[in-house]
C-alpha positions in Angstrom: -8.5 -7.2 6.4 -4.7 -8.3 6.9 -5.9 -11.6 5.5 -7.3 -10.1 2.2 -4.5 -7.8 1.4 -2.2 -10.8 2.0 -4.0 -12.7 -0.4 -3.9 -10.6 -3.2 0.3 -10.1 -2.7 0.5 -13.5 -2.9 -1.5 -13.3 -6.3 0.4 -10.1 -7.5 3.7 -11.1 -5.5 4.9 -13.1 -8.9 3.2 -11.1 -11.2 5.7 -9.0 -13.4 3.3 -6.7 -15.4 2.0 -5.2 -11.7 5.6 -4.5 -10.7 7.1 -3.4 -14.0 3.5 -0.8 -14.4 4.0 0.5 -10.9 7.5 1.4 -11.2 7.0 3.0 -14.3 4.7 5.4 -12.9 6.6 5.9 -10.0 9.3 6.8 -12.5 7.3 9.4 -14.3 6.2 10.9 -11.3 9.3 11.3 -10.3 10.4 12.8 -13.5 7.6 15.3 -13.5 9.8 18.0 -11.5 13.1 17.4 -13.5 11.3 18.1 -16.9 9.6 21.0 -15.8 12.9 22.8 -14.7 14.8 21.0 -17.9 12.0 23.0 -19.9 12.4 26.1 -18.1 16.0 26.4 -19.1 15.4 25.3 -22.4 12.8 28.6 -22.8 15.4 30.6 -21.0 18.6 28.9 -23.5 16.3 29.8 -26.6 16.0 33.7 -25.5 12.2 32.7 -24.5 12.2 36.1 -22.3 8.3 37.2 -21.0 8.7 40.8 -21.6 12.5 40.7 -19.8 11.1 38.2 -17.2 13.1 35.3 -16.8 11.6 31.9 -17.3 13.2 29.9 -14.4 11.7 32.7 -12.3 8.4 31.6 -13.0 7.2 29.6 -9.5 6.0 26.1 -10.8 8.0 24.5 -8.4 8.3 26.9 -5.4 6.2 26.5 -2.3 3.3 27.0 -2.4 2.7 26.6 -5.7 4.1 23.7 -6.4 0.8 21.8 -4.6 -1.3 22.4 -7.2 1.1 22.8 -10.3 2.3 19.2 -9.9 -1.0 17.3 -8.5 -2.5 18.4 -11.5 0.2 17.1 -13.7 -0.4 13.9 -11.8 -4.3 13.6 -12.7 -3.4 13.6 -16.8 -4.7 10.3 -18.0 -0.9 9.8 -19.2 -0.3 8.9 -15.5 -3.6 7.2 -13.9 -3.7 4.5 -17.1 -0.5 2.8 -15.5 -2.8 2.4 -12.0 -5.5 1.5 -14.0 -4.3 -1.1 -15.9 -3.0 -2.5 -13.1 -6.4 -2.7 -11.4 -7.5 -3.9 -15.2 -5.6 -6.9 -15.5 -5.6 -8.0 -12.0 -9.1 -8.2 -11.9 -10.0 -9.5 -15.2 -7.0 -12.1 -14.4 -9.1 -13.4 -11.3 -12.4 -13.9 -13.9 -10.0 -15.5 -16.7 -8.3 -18.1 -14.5 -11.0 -18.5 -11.9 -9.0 -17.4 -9.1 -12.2 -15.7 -7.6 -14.1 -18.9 -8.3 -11.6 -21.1 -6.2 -11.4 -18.6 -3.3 -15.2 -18.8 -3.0 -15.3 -22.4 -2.9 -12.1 -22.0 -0.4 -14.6 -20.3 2.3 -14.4 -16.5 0.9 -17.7 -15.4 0.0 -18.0 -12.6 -2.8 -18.3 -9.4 -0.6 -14.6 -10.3 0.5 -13.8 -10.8 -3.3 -14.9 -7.0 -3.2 -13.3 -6.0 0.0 -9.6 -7.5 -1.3 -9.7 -5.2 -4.6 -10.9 -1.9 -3.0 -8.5 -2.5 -0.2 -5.8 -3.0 -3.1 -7.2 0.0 -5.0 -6.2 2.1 -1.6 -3.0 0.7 -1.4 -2.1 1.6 -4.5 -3.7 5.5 -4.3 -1.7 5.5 -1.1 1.5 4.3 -2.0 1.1 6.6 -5.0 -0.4 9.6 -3.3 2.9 9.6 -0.7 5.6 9.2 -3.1 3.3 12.3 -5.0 3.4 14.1 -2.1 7.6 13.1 -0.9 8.3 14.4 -4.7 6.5 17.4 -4.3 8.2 18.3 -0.8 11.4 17.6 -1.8 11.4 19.5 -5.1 9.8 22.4 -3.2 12.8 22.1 -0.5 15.5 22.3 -3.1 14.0 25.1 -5.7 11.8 27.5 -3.3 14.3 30.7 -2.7 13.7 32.4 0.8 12.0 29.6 2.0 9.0 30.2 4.4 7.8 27.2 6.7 4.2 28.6 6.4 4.5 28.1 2.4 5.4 24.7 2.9 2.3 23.6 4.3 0.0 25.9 2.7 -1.8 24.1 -0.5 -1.2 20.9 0.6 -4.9 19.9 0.9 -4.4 19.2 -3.0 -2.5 16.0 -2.1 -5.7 14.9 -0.4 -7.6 16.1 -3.6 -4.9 13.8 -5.8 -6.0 11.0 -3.7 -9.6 10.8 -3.9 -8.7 11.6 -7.6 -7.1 8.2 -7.9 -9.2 6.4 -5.5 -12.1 7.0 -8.0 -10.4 7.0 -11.4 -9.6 3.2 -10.1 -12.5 2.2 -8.9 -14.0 3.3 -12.2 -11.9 0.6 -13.5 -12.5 -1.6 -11.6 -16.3 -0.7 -12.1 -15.7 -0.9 -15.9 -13.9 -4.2 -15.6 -17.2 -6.4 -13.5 -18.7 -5.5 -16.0 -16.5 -5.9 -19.6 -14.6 -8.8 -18.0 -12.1 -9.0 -20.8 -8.9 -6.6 -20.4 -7.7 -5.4 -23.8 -11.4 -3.8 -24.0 -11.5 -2.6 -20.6 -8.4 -0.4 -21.0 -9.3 0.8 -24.4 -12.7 2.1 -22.6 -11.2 3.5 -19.4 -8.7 5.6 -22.4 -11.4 6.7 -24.1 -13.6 7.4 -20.7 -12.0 11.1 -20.7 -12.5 12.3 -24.5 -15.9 10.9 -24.3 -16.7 13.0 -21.4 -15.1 15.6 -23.7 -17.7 15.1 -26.2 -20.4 15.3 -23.7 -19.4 18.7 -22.2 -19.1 19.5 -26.2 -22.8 18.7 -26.9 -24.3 20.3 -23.2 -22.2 23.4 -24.1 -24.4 23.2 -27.5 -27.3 23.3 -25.6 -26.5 25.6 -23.0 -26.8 22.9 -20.2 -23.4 22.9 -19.6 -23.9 23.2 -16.1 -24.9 19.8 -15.7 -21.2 18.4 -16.6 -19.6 19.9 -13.5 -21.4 16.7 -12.2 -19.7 13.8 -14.5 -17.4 11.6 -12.8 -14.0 12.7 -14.2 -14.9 16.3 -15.1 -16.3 16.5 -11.0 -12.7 15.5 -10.3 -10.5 17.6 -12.8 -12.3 20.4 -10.7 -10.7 19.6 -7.5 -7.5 20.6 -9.1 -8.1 23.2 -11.6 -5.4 24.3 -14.0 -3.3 26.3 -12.7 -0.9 27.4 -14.8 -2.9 31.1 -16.2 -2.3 32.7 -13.2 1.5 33.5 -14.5 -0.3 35.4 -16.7 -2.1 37.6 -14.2 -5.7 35.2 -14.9 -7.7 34.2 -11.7 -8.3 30.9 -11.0 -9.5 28.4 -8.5 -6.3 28.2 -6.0 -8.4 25.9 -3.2 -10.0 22.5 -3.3 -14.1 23.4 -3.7 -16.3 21.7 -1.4 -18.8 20.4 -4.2 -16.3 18.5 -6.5 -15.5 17.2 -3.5 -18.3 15.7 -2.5 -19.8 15.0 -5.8 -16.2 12.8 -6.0 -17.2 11.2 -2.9 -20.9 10.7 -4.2 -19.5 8.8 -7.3 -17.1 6.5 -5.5 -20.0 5.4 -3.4 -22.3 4.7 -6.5 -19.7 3.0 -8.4 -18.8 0.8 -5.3 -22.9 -0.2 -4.8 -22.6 -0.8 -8.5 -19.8 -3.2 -8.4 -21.4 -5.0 -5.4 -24.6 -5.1 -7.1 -23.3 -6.9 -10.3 -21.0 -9.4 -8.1 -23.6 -10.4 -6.4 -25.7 -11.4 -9.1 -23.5 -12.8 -11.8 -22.1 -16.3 -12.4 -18.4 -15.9 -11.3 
């Protein structure tokens, strides 16, 4: 394992579109917290009073809020495209310059080829799930009033949701990418993924078989961290990670893996 993940740094160690699209969405990730309190105060400058409540009361970033109010932030497809166009493009660079083709003939067979992107897919959901969950604790520590140790910990099973979140928005791309094999088309794809599942829930709505989109990839995973925000308006809404999504997340990664291998296997690489 040590072996594979050292061989793809020394393919990425060079590489300046990895670096420079992994420290831009560390950047916005970090930013996440500032902008929501920098908007707070902007409602609250601008008289924006809820019936004499002050805005920068409202508890987006207190404990234990703050778990599912920022995860979800963190799912928009304005954050998981920079992760998965770095999947994109380092995987569709090892088909363009026959880097995979080399490393066969250099003893690695093409289950290994496999092995080395899904263990760089964790990596990444890893590194980004911790600096997620390091910006969340911190921002909760410094804006929480009459902090509570039990608060702090309570909720935090979303950053466990926000991980399997990533690991299978990436290994869609990489999914989409075994099979597209050209980049600029693979990320205009994996953009549009989300709207067309949009237009699919649209159509099932239509025909009142909504019920089966609870079970599409990305819609299965938006459920594992529900929108939170009506509940500062006295709406209920789902404050747990459900079992189901869960699984069904789980179920997808699994397929999507079998898929991957399956088309490896068989193509001319």
């Amino acid at each position: 394992m040590l072996k594979l993940l050292r061989l793809d740094y020394l393919k990425v160690k060079n590489y300046r579109p990895f670096w420079v699209l992994n420290i831009l969405y560390m950047f916005l990730v970090v930013s996440v917290p500032i902008s929501l309190l920098e908007f707070l105060k902007w409602l609250k400058m601008k008289g924006a009073e809820f019936e004499g409540f002050d805005p920068m009361k409202i508890p987006i970033l207190f404990f234990p809020d703050i778990w599912q109010n920022i995860t979800y932030f963190y799912t928009l497809p304005i954050f998981l495209i920079f992760l998965g166009i770095v999947v994109i493009i380092t995987i569709s660079n090892e088909f363009s310059y026959k880097t995979v083709r080399q490393n066969i003939i250099d003893g690695l067979d093409r289950t290994d080829f496999i092995k080395s992107k899904l263990l760089m897919i964790g990596v990444l959901a890893l590194a980004s799930t911790l600096v997620v969950f390091v910006t969340c604790l911190i921002s909760g520590l410094i804006y929480t009033p009459d902090l509570d140790m039990g608060d702090v910990f309570n909720g935090m099973e979303f950053i466990f949701a926000y991980f399997l979140y990533v690991i299978l928005y990436l290994v869609l791309a990489f999914l989409l990418t075994v099979y597209l094999r050209r980049s600029a088309l693979t990320i205009f794809l994996l953009m549009l993924y989300r709207p067309i599942e949009g237009v699919l829930i649209a159509i099932a709505t239509k025909y009142d078989v909504d019920f089966i989109t609870d079970y599409l990839p990305l819609q299965a995973a938006s459920r594992m961290i529900e929108v939170p925000f009506p509940r500062y308006w006295f709406q209920e809404i789902t404050d747990y990670v459900p079992l189901v999504p869960t699984l069904v997340v789980c179920a997808y990664i699994v397929l999507f893996v079998y898929l991957i291998s399956l088309r490896l296997k068989k193509s001319d690489l």
